[in-house]
C-alpha positions in Angstrom: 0.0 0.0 0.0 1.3 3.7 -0.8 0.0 6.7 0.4 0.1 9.8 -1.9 -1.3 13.9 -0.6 -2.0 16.4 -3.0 -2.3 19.2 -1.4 -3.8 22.7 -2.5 -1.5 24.2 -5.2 -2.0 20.6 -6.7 -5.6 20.8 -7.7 -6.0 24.8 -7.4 -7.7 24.4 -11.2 -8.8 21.9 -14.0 -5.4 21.6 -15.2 -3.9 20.7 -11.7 -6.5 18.1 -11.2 -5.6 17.0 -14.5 -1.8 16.8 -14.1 -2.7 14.9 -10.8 -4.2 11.8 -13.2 -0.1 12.4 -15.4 1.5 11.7 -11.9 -0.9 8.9 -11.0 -0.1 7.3 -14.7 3.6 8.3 -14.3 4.5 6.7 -11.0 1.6 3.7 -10.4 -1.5 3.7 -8.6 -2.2 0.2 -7.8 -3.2 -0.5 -4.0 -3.3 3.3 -3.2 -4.4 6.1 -1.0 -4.8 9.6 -2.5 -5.4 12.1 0.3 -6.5 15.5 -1.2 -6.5 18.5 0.4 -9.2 22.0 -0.5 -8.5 23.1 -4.2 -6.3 26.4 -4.1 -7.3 29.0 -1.4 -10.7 27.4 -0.8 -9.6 27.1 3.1 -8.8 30.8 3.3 -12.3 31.6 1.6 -14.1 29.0 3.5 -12.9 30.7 6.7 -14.2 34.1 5.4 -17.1 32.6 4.9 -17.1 31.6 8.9 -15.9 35.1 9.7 -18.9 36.9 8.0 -21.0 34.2 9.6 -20.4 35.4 13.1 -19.1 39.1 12.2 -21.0 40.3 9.0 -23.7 39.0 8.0 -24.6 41.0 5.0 -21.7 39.7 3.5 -21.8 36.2 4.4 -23.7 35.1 1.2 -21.0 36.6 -1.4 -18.2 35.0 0.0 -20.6 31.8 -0.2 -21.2 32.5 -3.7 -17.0 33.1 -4.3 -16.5 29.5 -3.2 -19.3 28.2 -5.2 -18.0 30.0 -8.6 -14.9 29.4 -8.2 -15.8 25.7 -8.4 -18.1 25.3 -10.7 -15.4 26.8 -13.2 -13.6 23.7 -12.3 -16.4 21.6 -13.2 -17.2 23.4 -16.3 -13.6 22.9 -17.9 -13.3 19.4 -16.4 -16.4 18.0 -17.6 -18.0 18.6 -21.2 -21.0 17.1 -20.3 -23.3 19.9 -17.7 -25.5 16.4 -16.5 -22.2 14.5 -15.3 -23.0 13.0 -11.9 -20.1 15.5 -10.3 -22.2 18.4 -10.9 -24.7 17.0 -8.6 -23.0 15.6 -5.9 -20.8 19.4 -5.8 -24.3 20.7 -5.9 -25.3 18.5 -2.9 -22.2 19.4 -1.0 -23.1 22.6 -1.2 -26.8 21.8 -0.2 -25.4 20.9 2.6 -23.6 23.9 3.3 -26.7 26.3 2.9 -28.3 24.7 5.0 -26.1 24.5 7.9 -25.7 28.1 8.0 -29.1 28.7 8.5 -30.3 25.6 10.9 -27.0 26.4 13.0 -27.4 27.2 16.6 -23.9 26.7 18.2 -22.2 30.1 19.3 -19.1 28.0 19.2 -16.7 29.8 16.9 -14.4 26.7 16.4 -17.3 24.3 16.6 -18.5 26.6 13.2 -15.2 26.8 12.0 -14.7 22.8 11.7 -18.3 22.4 10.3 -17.7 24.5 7.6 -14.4 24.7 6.3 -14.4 21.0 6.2 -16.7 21.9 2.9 -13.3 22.3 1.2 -12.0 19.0 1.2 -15.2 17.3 1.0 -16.1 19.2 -2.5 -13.0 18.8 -3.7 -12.2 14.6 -3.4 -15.6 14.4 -5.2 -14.4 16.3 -7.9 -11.1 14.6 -8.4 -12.9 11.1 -7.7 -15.4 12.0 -10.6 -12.8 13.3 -13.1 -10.6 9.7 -12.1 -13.9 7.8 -12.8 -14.4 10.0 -15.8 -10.5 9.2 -17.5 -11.0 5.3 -16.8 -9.1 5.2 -12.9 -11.9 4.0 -11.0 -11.4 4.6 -7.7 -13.1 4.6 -4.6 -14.4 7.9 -2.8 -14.1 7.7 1.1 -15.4 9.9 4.1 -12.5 10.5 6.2 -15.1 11.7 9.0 -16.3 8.0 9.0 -12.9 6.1 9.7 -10.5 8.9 11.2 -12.1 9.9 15.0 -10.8 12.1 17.6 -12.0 14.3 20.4 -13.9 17.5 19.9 -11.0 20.1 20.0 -12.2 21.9 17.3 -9.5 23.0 15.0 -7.1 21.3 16.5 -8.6 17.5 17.4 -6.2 15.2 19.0 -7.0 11.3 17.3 -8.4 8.8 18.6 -5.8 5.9 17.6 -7.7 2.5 18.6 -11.2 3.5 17.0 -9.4 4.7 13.9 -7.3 2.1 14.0 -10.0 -0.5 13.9 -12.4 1.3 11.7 -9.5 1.2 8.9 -8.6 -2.1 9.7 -12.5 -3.1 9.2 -13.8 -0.7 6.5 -10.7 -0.2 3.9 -10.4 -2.0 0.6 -6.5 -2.0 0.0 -6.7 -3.5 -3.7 -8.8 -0.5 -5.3 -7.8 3.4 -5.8 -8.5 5.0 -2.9 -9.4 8.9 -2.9 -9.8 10.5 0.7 -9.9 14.1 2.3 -7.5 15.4 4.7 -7.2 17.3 7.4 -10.8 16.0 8.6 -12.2 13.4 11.2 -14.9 13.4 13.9 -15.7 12.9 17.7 -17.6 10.6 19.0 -21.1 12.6 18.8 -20.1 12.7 14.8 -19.4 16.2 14.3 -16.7 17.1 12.0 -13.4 18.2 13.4 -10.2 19.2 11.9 -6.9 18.5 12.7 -5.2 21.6 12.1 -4.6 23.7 9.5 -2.8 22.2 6.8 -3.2 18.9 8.8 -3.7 16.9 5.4 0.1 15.5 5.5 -1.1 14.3 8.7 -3.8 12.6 7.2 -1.7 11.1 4.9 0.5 9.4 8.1 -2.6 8.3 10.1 -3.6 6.1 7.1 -0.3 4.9 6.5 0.6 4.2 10.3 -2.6 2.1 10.4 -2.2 0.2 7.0 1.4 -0.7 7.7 1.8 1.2 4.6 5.3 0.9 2.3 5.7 4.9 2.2 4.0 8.2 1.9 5.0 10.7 -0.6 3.7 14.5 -0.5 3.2 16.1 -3.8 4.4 19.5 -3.5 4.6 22.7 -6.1 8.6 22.6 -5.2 11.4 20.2 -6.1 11.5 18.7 -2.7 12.1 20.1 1.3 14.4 22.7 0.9 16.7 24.6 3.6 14.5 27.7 3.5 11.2 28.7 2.6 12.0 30.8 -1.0 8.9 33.1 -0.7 11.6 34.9 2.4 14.9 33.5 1.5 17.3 33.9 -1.6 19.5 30.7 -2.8 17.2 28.0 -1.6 18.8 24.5 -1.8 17.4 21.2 -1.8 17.9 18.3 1.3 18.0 15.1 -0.8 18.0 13.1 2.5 17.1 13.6 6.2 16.3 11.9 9.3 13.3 11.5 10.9 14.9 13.7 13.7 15.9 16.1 11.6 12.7 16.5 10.2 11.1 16.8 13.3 12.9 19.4 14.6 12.3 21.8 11.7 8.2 21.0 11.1 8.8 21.7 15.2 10.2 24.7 14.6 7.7 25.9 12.0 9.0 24.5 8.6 5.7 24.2 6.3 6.9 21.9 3.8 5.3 18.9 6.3 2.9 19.2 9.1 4.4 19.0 12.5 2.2 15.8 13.5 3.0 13.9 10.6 6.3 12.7 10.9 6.1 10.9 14.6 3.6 7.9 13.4 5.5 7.2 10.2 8.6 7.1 11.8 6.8 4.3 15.0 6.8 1.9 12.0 9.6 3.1 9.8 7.7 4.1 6.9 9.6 6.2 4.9 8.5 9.8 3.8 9.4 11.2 0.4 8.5 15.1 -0.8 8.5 15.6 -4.2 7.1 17.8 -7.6 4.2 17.3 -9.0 5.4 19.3 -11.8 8.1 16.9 -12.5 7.4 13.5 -10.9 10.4 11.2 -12.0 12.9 13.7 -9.6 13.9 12.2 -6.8 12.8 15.1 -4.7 13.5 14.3 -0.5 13.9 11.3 1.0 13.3 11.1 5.1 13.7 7.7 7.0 15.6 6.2 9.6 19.8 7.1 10.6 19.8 9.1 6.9 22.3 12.0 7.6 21.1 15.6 6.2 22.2 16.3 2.6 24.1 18.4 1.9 24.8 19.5 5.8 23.8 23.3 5.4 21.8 25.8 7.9 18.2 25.8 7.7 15.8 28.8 8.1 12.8 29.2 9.6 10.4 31.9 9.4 7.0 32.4 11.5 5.5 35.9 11.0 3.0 37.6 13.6 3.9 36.5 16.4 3.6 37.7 20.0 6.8 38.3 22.6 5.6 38.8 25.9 8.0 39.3 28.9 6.9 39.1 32.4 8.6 40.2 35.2 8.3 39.9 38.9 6.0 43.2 40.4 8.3 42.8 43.6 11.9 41.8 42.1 10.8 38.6 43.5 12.4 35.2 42.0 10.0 33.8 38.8 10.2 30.1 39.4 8.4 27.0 39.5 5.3 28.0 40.8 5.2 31.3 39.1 6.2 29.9 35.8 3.6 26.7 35.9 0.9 29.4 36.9 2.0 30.8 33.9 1.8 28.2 31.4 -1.6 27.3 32.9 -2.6 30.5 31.7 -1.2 29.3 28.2 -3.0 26.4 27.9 -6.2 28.1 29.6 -6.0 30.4 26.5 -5.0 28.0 23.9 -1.5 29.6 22.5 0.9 28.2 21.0 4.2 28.4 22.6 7.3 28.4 20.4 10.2 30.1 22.6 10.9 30.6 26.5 13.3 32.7 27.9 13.8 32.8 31.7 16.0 34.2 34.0 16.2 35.2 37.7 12.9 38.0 37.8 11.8 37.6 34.3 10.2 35.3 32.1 9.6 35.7 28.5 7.6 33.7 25.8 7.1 33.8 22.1 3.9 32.9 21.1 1.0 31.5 18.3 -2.6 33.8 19.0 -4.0 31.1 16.9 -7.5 31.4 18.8 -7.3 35.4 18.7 -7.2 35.3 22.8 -4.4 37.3 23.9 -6.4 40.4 25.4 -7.7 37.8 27.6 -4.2 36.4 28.4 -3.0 39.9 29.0 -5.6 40.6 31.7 -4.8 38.0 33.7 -0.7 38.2 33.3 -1.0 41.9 34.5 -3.1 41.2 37.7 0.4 39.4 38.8 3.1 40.4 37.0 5.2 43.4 35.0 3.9 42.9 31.0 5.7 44.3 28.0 3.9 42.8 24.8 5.5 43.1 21.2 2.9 42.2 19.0 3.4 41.4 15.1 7.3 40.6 15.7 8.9 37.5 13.3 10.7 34.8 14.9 13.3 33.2 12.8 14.9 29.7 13.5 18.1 28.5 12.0 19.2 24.7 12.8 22.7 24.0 12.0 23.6 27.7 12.2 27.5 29.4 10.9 28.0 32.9 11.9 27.5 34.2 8.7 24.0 32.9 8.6 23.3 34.3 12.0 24.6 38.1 10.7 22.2 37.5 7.3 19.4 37.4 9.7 19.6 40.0 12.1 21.5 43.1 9.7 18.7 45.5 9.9 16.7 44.3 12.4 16.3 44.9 16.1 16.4 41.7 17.8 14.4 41.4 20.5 15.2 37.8 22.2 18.0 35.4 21.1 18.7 32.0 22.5 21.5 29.5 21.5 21.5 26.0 21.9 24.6 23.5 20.0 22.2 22.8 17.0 19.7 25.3 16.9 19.5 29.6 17.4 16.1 31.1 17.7 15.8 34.8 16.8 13.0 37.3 17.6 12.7 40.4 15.5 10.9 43.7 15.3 
């Protein structure tokens, strides 16, 4: 069994979804998974859609109707034929989507969130599964929702390993093509959840861990994982070969090339993880498995934009430790951030941090009834692993750095 994901850029138009049937001839699809991810930016418009729903009504229903044209373009220069089953079931889908922003009674802003964005992925496996059928690969269409279960964290769902583990195990037909969603799955009263945004690659490693699959490969618009993102960074090079490890620490550190989550079950069974172009499918793109050293051995960078520093110091030059610090992080967790540096010293403490849930004044309330607070909001953190001094100095000319720590391997650098 081998596990392919498509993600967005893949299938952002006809002729993506139709270069993903070239790969699929290229490279075999016997006894195979295709996880697909939303076409294009339908996740970013999908969440506009949830934003309007709770902020701005009056404009809910054209960012509905953005989604929808967008892709019934897809459908028109996929399909000659206006009466082809896919028009119906997109149509359906959609149905669906009407109507549950109308019957909806939750005040739950990530409840919403999961409910609806999942819409994306949902619309667009139908669509690819339909245009396979179409071109003579018959596959398979599967809910995701049905096999892959978790709690109900919304937006961030943790899985449930032993009910998706034997729902797979009892519901998956290895020997046909297999088309599936990522990013989706559902808690035990049904509802959908996601699993965190771009959580498809994760997907892609919960199906393999639990068919004991040969290897996962990520189709990506980009020859492979390369030592810097090149949307921020000039010279990118490409890491033929990496650990598990290594690979670890830089999805850790914020490297979107590959989900954090999804390297940690592959790498309980072994199963190797390759990252290659769908633009040119024969190149041998990145191999990651077990004791491979990096190559070539080069610095990596990491950027994460918009993120928060705050530092906290004592109100009475008292010492900040354990009790003040796990009173601290309580308050983290309370308020669902994302913690990506800490910095502490004898009467201060400071933390870089993820508002993913749009929380912070909250946070800030309750850090000022106890403590000093200086808050830098908007700042960019930038990780190097493997760093050389000159690397260090390309980051920080021109900028006034606001935190640095050092550790053998790693530098983390906050910015303003």
């Amino acid at each position: 069994m081998q596990v392919f994901k498509f993600g967005g850029a893949s299938v952002k138009d006809a002729h993506g979804v139709k270069n993903l049937v070239k790969v699929l001839k290229i490279v075999g699809f016997k006894n195979t998974l295709v996880v697909v991810s939303a076409m294009g930016k339908t996740t970013n418009a999908l969440e506009l859609v949830v934003k309007n729903y709770f902020e701005n009504k009056t404009e809910l229903q054209s960012a509905l109707q953005d989604v929808k044209k967008y892709h019934n373009q897809i459908l028109l220069d996929l399909f000659d034929d206006e009466n082809h089953p896919a028009f119906k079931k997109t149509a359906v889908l959609f149905g669906e989507l009407d109507a549950l922003l109308k019957v909806n009674k939750s005040p739950d802003y990530n409840f919403v969130y999961d409910q609806i964005v999942s819409y994306g992925e949902l619309i667009s496996t139908t669509i690819v599964s339909e245009f396979l059928n179409n071109v003579g690969l018959k596959n398979q269409w599967i809910d995701a929702r049905n096999i892959i279960k978790t709690n109900n964290y919304y937006r961030q769902a943790r899985v449930d390993w032993d009910s998706t583990q034997n729902l797979i195990s009892s519901k998956f037909n290895k020997s046909v093509l297999n088309i599936t969603q990522g990013f989706l799955g559902s808690d035990d009263n049904n509802f959908t959840t996601t699993l965190g945004r771009e959580g498809s690659d994760y997907t892609a490693a919960i199906f393999a861990y639990c068919l004991n699959a040969e290897s996962v490969t990520i189709w990506k618009d980009v020859p492979g994982v390369l030592n810097a993102d090149p949307r921020y960074f000039n010279h990118a090079q490409l890491l033929s070969h990496m650990s598990y490890r290594e690979a670890i620490e830089l999805t850790f550190y914020g490297a979107s090339v590959i989900h954090p989550k999804t390297l940690q079950p592959l790498q309980r069974k072994e199963i190797p993880l390759y990252v290659k172009s769908f633009l040119n499918p024969m190149q041998p793109g990145t191999a990651i498995g077990k004791n491979i050293n990096m190559k070539p051995m080069v610095p990596c960078f990491i950027l994460k934009k918009n993120q928060i520093l705050i530092s906290l110091s004592s109100l009475d030059f008292s010492f900040i430790v354990e009790d003040n610090i796990s009173e601290i992080f309580a308050l983290l967790h309370q308020f669902k951030m994302k913690v990506d540096v800490i910095q502490n010293s004898a009467i201060s403490f400071s933390v870089c941090i993820d508002n993913i849930y749009d929380k912070l004044e909250l946070l800030l309330r309750q850090l000022k009834a106890k403590f000093k607070v200086t808050c830098h909001e908007n700042v960019s953190l930038y990780t190097i692993r493997h760093y050389t001094p000159t690397s260090i100095n390309q980051i920080e000319t021109g900028k006034t750095v606001l935190l640095k720590q050092l550790t053998p391997e790693t530098i983390q650098i906050v910015t303003k």
